[in-house]
Residue frames as qw, qx, qy, qz and C-alpha x, y, z in Angstrom:
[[0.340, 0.135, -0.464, 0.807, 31.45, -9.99, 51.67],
 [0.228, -0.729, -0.641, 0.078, 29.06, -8.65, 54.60],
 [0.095, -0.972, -0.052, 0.207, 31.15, -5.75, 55.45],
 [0.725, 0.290, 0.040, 0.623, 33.53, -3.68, 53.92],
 [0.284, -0.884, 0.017, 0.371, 35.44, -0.52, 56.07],
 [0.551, 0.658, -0.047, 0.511, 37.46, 2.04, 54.21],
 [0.371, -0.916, -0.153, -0.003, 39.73, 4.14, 56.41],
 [0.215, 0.615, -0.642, 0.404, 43.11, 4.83, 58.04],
 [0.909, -0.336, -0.187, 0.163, 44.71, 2.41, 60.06],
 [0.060, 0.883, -0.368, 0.284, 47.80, 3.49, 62.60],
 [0.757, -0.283, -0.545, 0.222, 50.03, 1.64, 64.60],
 [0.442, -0.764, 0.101, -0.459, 49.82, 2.75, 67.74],
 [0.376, 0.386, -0.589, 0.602, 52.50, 3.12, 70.66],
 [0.508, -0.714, -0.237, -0.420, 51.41, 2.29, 74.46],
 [0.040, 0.691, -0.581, 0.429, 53.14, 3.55, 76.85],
 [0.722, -0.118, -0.680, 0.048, 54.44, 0.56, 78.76],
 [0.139, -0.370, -0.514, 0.761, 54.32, 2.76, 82.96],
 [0.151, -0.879, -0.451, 0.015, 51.74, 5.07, 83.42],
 [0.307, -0.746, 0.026, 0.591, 52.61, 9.12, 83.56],
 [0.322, 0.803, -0.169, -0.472, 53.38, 11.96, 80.75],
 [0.832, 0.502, -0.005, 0.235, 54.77, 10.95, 77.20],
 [0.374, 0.769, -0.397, 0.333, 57.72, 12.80, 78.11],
 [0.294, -0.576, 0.691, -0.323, 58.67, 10.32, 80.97],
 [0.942, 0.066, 0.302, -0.127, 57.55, 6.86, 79.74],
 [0.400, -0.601, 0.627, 0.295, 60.46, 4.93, 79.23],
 [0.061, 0.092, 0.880, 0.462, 59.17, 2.38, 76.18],
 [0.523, 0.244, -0.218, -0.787, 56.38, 1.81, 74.23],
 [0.352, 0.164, 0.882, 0.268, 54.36, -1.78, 72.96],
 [0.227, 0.122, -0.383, -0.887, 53.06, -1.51, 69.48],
 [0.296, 0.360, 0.846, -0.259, 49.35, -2.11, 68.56],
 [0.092, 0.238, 0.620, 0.742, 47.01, -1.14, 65.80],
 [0.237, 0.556, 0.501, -0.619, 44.12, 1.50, 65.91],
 [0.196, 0.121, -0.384, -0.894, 41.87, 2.84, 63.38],
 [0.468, 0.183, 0.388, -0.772, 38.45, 3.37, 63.71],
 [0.747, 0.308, -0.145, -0.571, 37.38, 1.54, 60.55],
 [0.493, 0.360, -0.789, 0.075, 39.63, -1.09, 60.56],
 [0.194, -0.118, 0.857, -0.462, 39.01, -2.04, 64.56],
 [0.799, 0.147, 0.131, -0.568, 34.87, -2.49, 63.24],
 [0.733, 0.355, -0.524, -0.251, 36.11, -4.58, 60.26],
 [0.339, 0.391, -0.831, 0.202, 38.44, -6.64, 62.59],
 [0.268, 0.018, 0.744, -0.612, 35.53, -7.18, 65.34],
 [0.786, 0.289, -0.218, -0.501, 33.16, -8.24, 62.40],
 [0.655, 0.366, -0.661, -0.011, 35.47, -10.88, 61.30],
 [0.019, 0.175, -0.801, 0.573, 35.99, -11.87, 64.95],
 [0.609, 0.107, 0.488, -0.615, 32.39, -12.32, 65.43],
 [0.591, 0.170, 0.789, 0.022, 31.95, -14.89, 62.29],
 [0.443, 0.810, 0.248, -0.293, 31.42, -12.24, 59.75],
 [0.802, 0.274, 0.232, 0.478, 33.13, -11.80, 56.46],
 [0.215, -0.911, -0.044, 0.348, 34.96, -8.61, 56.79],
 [0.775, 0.276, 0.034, 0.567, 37.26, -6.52, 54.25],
 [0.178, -0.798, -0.021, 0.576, 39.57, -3.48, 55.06],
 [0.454, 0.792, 0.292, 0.286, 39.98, -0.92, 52.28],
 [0.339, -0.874, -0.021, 0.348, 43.12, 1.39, 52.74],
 [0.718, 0.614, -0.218, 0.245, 46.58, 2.70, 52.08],
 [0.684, -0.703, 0.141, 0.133, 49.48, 2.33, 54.17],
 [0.042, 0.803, -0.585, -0.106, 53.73, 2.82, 53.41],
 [0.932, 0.172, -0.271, 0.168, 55.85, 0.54, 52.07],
 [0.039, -0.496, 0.624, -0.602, 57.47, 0.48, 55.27],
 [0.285, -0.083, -0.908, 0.296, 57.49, -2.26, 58.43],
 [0.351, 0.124, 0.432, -0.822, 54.74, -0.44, 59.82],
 [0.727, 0.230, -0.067, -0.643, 52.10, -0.79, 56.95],
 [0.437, 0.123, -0.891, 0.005, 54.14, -4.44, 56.50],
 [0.079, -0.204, -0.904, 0.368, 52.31, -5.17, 60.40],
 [0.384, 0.214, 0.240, -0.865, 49.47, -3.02, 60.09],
 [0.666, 0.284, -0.537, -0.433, 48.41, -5.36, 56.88],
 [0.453, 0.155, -0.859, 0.183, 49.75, -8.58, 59.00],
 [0.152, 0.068, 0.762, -0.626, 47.82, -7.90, 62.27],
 [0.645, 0.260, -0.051, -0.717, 44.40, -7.11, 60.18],
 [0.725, 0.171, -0.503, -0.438, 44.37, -9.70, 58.42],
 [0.183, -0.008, -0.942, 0.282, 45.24, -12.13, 61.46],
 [0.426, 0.202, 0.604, -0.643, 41.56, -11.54, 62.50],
 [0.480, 0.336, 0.787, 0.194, 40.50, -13.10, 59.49],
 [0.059, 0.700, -0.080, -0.707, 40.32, -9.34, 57.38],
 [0.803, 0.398, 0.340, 0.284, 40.44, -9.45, 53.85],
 [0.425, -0.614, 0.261, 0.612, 43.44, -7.14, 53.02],
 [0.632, 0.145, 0.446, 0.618, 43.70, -7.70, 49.61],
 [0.511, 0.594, 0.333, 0.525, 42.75, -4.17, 48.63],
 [0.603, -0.659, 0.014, 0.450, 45.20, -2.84, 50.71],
 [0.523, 0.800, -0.063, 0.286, 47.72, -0.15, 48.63],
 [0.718, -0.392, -0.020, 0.575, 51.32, -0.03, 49.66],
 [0.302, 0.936, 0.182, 0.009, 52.37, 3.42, 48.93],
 [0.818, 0.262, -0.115, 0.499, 55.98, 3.80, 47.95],
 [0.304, 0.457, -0.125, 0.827, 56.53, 7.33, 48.58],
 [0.502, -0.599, 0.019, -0.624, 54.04, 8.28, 51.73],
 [0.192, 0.211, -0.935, 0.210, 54.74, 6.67, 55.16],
 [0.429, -0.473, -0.761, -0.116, 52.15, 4.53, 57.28],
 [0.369, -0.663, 0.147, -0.635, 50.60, 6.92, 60.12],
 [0.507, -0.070, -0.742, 0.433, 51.64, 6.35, 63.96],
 [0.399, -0.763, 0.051, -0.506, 50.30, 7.85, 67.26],
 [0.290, 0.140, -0.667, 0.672, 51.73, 7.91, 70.84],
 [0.383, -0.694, -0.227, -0.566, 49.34, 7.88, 73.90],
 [0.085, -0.373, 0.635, -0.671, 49.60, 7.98, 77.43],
 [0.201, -0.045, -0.947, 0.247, 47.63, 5.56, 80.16],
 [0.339, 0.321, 0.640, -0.610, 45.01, 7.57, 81.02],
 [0.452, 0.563, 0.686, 0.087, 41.47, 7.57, 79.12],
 [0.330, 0.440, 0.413, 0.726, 40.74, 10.31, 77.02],
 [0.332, -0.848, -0.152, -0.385, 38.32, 12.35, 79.21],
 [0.644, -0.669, -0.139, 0.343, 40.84, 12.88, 81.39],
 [0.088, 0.987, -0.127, -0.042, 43.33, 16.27, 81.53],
 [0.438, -0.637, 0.552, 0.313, 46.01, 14.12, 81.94],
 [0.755, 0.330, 0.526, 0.209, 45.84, 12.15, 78.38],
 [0.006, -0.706, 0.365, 0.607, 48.21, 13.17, 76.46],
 [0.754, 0.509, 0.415, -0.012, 48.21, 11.97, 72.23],
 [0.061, 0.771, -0.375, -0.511, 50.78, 12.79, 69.65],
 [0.784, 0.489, 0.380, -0.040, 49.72, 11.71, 66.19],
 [0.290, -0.469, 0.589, 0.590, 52.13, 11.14, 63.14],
 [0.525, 0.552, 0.647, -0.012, 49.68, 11.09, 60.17],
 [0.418, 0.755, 0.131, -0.489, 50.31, 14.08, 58.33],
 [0.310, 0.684, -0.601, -0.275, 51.40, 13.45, 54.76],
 [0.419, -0.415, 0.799, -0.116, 50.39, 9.60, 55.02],
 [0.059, 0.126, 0.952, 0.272, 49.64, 6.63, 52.75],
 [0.070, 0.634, 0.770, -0.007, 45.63, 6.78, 53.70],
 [0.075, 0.755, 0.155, -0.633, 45.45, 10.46, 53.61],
 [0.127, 0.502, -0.336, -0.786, 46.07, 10.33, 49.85],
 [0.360, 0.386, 0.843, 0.100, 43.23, 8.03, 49.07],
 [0.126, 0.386, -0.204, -0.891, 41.47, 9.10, 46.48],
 [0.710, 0.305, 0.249, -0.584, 38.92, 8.13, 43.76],
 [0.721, 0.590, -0.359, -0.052, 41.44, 7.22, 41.25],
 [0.400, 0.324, -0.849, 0.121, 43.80, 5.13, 43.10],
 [0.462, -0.077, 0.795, -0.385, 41.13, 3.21, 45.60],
 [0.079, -0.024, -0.895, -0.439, 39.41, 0.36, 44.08],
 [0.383, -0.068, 0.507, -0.769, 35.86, 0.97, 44.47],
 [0.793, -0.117, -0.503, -0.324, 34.32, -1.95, 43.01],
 [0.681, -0.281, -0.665, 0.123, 35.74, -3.82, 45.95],
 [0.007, 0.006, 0.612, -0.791, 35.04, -1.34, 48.41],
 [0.624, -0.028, 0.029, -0.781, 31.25, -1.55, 47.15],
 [0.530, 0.182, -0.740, -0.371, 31.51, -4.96, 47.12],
 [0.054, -0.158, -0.890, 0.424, 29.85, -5.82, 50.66],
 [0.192, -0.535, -0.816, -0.103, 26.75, -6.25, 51.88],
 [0.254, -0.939, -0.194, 0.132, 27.24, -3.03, 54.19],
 [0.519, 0.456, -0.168, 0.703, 30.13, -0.13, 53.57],
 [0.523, -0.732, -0.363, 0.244, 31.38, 1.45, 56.73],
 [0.380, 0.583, -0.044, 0.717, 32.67, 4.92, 57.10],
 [0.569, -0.345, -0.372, 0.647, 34.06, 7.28, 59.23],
 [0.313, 0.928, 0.178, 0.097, 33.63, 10.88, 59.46],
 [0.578, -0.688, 0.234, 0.371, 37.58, 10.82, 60.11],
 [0.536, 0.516, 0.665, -0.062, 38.06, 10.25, 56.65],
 [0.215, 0.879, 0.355, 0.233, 36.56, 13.15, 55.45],
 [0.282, -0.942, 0.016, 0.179, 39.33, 15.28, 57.81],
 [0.860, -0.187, 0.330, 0.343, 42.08, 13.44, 56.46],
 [0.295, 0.001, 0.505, 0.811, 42.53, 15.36, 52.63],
 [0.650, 0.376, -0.063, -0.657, 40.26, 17.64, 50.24],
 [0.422, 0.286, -0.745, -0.431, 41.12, 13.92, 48.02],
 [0.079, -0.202, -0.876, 0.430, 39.84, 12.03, 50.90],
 [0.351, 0.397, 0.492, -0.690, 36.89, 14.12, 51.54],
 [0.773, 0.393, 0.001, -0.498, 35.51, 13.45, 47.77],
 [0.521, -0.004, -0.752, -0.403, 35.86, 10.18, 47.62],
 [0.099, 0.330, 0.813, -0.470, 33.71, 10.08, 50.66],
 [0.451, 0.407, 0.024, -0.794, 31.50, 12.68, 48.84],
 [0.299, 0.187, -0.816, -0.459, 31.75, 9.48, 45.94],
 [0.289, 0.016, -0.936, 0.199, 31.01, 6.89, 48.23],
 [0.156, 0.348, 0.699, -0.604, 28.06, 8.35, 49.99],
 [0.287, 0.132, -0.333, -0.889, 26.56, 9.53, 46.52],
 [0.693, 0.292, 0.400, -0.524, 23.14, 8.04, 46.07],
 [0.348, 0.387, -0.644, -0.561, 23.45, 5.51, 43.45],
 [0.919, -0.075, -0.224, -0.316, 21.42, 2.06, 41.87],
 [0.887, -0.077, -0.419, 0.180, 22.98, -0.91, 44.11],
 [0.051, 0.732, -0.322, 0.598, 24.30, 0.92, 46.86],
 [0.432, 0.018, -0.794, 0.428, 25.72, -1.15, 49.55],
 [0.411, -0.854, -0.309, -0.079, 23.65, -0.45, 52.81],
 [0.375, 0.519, -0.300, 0.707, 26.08, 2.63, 53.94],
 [0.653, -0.566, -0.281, 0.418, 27.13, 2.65, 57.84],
 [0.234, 0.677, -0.026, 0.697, 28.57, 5.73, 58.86],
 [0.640, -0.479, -0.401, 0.447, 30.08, 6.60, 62.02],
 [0.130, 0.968, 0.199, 0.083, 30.46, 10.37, 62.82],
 [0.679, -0.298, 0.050, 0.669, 33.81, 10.67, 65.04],
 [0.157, 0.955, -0.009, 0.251, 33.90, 14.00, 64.97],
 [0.851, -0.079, -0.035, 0.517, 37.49, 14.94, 65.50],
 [0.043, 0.979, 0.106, -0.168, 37.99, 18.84, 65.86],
 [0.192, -0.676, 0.546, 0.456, 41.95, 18.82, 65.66],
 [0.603, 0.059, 0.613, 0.508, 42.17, 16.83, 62.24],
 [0.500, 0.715, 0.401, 0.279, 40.07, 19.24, 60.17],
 [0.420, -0.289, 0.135, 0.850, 42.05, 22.17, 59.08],
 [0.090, -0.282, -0.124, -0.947, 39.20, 24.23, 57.76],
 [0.136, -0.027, 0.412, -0.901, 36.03, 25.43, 59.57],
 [0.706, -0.019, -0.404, -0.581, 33.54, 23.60, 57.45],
 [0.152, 0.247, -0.950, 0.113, 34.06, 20.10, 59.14],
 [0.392, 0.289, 0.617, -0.617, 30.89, 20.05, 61.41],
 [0.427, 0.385, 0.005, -0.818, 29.06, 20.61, 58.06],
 [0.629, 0.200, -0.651, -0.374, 30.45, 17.89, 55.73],
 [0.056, -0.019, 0.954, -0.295, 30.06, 15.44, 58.66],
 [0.362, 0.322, 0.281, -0.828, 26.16, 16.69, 58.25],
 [0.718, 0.360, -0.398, -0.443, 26.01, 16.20, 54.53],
 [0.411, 0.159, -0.897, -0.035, 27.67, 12.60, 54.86],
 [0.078, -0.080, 0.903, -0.414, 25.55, 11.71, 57.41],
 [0.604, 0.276, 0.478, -0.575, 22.40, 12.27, 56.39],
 [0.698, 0.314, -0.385, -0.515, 23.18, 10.87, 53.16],
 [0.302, 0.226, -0.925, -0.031, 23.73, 7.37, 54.93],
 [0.689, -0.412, -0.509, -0.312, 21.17, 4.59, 56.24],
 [0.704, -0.569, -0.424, 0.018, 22.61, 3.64, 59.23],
 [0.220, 0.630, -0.258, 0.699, 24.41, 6.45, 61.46],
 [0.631, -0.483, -0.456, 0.400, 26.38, 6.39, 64.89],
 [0.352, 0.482, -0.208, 0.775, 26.74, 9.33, 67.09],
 [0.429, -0.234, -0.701, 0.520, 27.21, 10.49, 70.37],
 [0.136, -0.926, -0.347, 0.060, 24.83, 12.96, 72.32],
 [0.312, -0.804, 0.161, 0.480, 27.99, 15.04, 73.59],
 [0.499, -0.044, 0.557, 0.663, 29.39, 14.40, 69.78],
 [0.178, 0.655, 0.613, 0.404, 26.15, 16.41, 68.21],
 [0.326, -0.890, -0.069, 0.311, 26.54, 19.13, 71.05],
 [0.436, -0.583, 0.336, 0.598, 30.11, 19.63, 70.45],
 [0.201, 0.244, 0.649, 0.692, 29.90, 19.59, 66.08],
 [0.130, -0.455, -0.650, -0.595, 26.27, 20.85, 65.65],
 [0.177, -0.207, 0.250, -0.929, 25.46, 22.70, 68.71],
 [0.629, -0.405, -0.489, -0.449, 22.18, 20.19, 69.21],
 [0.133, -0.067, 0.818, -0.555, 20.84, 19.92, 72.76],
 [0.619, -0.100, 0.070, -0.776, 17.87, 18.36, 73.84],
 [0.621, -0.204, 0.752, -0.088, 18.63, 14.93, 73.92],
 [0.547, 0.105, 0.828, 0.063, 17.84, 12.23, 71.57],
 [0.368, 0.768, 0.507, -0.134, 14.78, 13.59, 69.58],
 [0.064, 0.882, -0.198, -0.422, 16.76, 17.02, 68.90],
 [0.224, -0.511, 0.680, 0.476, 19.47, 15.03, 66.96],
 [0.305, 0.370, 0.812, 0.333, 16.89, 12.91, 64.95],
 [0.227, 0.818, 0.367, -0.380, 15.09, 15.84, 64.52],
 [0.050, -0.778, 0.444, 0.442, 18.16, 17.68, 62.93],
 [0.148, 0.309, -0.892, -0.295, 18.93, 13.97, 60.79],
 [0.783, 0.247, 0.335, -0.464, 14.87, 13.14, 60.12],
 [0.652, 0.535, -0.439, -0.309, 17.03, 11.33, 56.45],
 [0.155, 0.173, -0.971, 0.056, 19.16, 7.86, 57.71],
 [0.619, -0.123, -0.681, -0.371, 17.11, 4.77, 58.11],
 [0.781, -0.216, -0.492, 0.318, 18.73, 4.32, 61.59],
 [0.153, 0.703, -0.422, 0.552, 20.05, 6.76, 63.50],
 [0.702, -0.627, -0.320, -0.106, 21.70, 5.98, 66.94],
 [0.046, -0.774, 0.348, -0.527, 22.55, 8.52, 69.46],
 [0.758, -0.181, -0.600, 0.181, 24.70, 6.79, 71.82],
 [0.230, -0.836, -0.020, -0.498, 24.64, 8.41, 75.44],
 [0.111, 0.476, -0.737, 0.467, 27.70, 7.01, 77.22],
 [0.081, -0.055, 0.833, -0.544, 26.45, 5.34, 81.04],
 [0.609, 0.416, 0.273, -0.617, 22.54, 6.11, 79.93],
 [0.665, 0.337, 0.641, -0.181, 22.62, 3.96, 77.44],
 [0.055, -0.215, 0.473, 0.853, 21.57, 4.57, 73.61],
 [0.584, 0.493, 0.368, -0.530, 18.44, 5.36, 71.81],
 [0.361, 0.245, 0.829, 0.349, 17.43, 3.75, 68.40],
 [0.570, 0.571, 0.261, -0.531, 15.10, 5.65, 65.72],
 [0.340, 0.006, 0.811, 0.475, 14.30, 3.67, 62.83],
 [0.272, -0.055, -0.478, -0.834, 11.84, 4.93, 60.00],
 [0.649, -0.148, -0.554, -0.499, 8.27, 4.35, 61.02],
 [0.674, -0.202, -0.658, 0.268, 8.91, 3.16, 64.48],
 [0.470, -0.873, 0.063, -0.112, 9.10, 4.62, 67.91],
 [0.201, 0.582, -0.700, 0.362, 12.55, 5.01, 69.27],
 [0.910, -0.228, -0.339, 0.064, 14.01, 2.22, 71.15],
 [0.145, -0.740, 0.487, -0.441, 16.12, 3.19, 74.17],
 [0.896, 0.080, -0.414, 0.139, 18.78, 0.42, 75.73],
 [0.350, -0.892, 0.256, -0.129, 20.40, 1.04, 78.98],
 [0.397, 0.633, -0.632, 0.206, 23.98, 0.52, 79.09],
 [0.871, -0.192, -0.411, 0.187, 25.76, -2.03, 81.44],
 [0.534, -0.790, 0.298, -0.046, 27.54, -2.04, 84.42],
 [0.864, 0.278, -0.243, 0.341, 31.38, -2.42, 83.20],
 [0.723, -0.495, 0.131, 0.464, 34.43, -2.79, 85.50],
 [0.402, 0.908, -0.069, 0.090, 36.20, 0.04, 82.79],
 [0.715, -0.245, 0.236, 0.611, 40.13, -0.78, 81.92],
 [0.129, -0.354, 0.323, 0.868, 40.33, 1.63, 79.32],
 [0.427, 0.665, 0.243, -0.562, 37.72, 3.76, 77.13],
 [0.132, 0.508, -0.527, -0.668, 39.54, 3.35, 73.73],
 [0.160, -0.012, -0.906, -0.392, 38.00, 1.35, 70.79],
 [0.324, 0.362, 0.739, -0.466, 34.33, 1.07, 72.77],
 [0.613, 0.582, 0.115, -0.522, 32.19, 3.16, 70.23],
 [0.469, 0.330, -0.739, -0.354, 33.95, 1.16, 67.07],
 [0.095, -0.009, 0.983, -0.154, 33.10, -2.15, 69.15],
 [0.323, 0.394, 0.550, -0.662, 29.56, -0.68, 69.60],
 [0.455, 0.534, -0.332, -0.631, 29.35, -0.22, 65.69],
 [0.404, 0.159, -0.807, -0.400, 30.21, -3.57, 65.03],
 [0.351, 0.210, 0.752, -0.517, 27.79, -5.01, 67.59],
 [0.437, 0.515, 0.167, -0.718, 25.06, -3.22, 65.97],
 [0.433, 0.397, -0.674, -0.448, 26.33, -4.31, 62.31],
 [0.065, 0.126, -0.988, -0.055, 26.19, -7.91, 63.35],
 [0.284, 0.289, 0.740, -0.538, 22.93, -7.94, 64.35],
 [0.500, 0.504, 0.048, -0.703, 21.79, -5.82, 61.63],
 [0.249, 0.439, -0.795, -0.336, 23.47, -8.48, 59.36],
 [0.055, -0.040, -0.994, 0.081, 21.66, -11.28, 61.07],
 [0.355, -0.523, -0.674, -0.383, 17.93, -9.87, 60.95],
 [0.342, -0.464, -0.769, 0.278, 17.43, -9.03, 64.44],
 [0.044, -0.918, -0.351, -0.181, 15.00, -6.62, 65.84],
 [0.167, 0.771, -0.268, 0.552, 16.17, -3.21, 66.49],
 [0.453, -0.797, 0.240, -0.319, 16.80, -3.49, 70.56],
 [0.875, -0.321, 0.264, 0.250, 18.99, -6.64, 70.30],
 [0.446, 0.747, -0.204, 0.449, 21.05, -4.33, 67.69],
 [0.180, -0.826, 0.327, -0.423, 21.41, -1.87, 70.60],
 [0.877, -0.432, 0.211, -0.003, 22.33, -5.24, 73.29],
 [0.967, 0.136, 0.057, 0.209, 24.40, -6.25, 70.94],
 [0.402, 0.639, -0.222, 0.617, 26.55, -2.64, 70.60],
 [0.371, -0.825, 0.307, -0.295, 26.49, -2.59, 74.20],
 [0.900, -0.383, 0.195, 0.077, 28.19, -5.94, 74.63],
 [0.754, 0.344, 0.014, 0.559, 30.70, -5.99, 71.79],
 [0.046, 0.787, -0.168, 0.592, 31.58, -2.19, 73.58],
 [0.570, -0.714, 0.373, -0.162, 31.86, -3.81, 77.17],
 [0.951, 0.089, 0.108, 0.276, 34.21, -6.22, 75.87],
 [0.433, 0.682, -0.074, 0.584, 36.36, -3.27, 74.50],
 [0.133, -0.789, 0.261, -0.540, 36.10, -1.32, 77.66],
 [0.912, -0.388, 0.104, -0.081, 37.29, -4.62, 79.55],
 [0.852, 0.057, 0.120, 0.506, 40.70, -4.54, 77.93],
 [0.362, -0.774, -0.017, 0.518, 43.31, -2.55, 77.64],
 [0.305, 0.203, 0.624, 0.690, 43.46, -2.27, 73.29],
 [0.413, 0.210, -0.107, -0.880, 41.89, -0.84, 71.22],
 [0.703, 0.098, -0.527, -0.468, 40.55, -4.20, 69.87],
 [0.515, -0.180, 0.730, -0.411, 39.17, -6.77, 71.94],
 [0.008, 0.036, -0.997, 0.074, 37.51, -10.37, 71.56],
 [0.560, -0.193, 0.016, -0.806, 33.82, -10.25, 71.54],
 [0.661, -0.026, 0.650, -0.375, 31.60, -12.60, 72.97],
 [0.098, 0.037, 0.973, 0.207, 30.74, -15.96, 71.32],
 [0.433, -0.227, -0.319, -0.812, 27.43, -15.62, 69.67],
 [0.525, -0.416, -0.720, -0.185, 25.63, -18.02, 71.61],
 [0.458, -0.061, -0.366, 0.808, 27.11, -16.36, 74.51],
 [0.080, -0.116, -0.194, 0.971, 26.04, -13.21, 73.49],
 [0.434, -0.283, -0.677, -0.523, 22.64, -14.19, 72.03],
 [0.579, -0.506, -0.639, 0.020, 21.57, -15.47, 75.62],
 [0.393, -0.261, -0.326, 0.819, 22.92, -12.29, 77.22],
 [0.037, 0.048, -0.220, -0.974, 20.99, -10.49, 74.67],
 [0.476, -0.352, -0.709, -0.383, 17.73, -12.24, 75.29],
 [0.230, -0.283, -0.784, 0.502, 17.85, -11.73, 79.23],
 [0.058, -0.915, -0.389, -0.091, 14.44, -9.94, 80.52],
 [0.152, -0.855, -0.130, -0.478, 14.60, -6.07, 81.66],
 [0.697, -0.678, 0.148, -0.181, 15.70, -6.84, 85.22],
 [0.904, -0.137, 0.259, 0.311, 18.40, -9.38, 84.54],
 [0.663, 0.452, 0.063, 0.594, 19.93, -7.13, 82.03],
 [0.114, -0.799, 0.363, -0.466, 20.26, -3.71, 84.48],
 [0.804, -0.585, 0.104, 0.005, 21.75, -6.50, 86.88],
 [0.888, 0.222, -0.093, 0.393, 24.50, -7.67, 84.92],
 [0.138, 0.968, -0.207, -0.040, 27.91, -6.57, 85.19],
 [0.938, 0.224, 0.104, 0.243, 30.79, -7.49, 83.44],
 [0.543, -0.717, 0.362, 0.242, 34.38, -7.28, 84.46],
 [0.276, 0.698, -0.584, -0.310, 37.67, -8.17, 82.75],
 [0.027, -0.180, 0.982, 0.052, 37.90, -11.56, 81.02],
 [0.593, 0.235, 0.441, -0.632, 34.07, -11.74, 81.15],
 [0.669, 0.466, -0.325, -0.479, 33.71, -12.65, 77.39],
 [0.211, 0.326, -0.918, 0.080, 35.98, -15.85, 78.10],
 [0.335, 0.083, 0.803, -0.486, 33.24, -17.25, 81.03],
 [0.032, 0.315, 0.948, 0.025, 30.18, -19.28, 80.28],
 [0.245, -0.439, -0.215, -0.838, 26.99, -17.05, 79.88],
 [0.691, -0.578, -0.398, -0.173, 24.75, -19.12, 82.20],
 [0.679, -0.500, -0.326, 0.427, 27.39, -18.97, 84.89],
 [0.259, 0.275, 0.007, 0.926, 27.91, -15.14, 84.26],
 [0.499, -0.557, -0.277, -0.604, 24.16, -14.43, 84.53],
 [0.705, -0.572, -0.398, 0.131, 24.24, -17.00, 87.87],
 [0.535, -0.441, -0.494, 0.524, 26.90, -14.75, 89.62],
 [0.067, 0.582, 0.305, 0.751, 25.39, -11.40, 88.39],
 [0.020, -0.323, -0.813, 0.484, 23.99, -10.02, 91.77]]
């Protein structure tokens, strides 16, 4: 297996009109969760991919299990939990940074929130090549938060350990949260997080440097800086700084999980650190081209020759909805 994600998975309600949850008239269902959407955009890119969870024995966790595993997931060490249901959320049309987005999450007292050391299987969550976490996770239960404390323990054969931060202020329910996101991060190799995500947890300003300064322990670290781009620091190396694309933006949700599995694929295939970073910016403009959480990435060859263009050709590009469908060569040709 190349990658294996542990996490919660929800199905998620979108509001079929624009305007407040309390005036949208229906809903279409769809599936979110940060660790799951990586796995499923792994497996979409050619990569063997398993999801690790627990979900109700209820129609929900019946399609949550059924939509995963249509992207070619492995599922099998999925837990149906008899007595806990599957977690839902409601959102509204706009993005998130906006005052009008409105969210109402059904999670508490769910299936994945009572993972645990003793009833997840962790031989076949260690059984990939890379193990991807979340620091959502950790907000979920104290039984949740140590068997992330398990799972990030230093031990012989230790999967290479991904490790998004996703800091989430309203899940934790004590004051420590900022901290164990700290400890779990620096005990992993490769670690995503946003500038305005280290500001807002850990109080770091100063850009880039300040956060690697603060996490001098992962192998990787990369601070991703929205519109500017993301920087790269890898043991032994100068940082590597990628400027973001120019994307026609349908809808902000799922981008930084797209951006994770970008990155993964690359890291999975050898390549040097800045076609990582190309590679989390495309699988992310693919995300922010649709209106899921889970999009389509590019075809590797595609995205290989998108990720090879010079300096110049890449701050031209920009890429619209449906882009990932078109030809590369005849993207690049009507780039201006």
């Amino acid at each position: 297996m190349d990658v294996v994600a542990l996490g919660e998975s929800m199905v998620t309600f979108l509001p079929g009109a624009p305007g407040r949850l309390a005036d949208v008239p229906s809903f279409d269902r769809a599936i979110g969760g940060a660790e799951s959407n990586v796995a499923c955009v792994l497996a979409a890119a050619g990569h063997s991919a398993r999801w690790v969870s627990r979900v109700g024995a209820d129609g929900f966790g019946q399609h949550l299990v059924e939509r995963i595993a249509g992207y070619g997931v492995d599922v099998r060490a999925v837990h149906r939990d008899p007595a806990r249901p599957t977690g839902i959320y409601f959102r509204t049309a706009g993005d998130r940074g906006t005052g009008a987005h409105e969210v109402a999450y059904y999670r508490t007292g769910s299936a994945a929130s009572a993972m645990s050391v003793g009833n997840v299987d962790l031989a076949a969550v260690r059984a990939g090549r890379v193990l991807h976490l979340s620091g959502i996770t950790a907000a979920l239960s104290p039984e949740c938060r140590e068997l992330m404390d398990a799972l990030t323990a230093p031990r012989a054969g230790r999967p290479l350990l991904s490790f998004d931060v996703n800091h989430r202020p309203g899940l934790w329910r004590t004051a420590d949260g900022p901290l164990v996101l700290l400890d779990l991060a620096r005990r992993a190799d490769v670690v995503f997080v946003g500038e305005d995500e280290a500001a807002q947890a850990w109080g770091i300003e100063g850009g880039p440097e300040a956060v690697r300064e603060a996490l001098p322990e992962p192998d990787v670290l990369v601070v991703k800086r929205g519109a500017r781009g993301a920087t790269a620091f890898a043991s032994r190396r100068p940082p590597v700084l990628e400027p973001a694309l120019r994307v026609d933006v349908v809808a902000t949700t799922g981008a930084g999980d797209a951006f994770a599995a970008g990155f993964l694929s690359a890291t999975l295939r050898g390549l040097p650190l800045p076609a990582r970073l190309r590679y989390g910016h495309l699988f992310a403009a693919a995300a922010l081209t649709t209106a899921g959480d889970l999009a389509p990435p590019p075809a590797r060859d595609h995205a290989d020759r998108l990720s090879d263009l010079d300096g110049a050709a890449w701050g031209r590009l920009r890429l619209g909805p449906g882009w990932t469908q078109a030809d590369a060569a005849e993207q690049e040709a009507n780039t201006p």
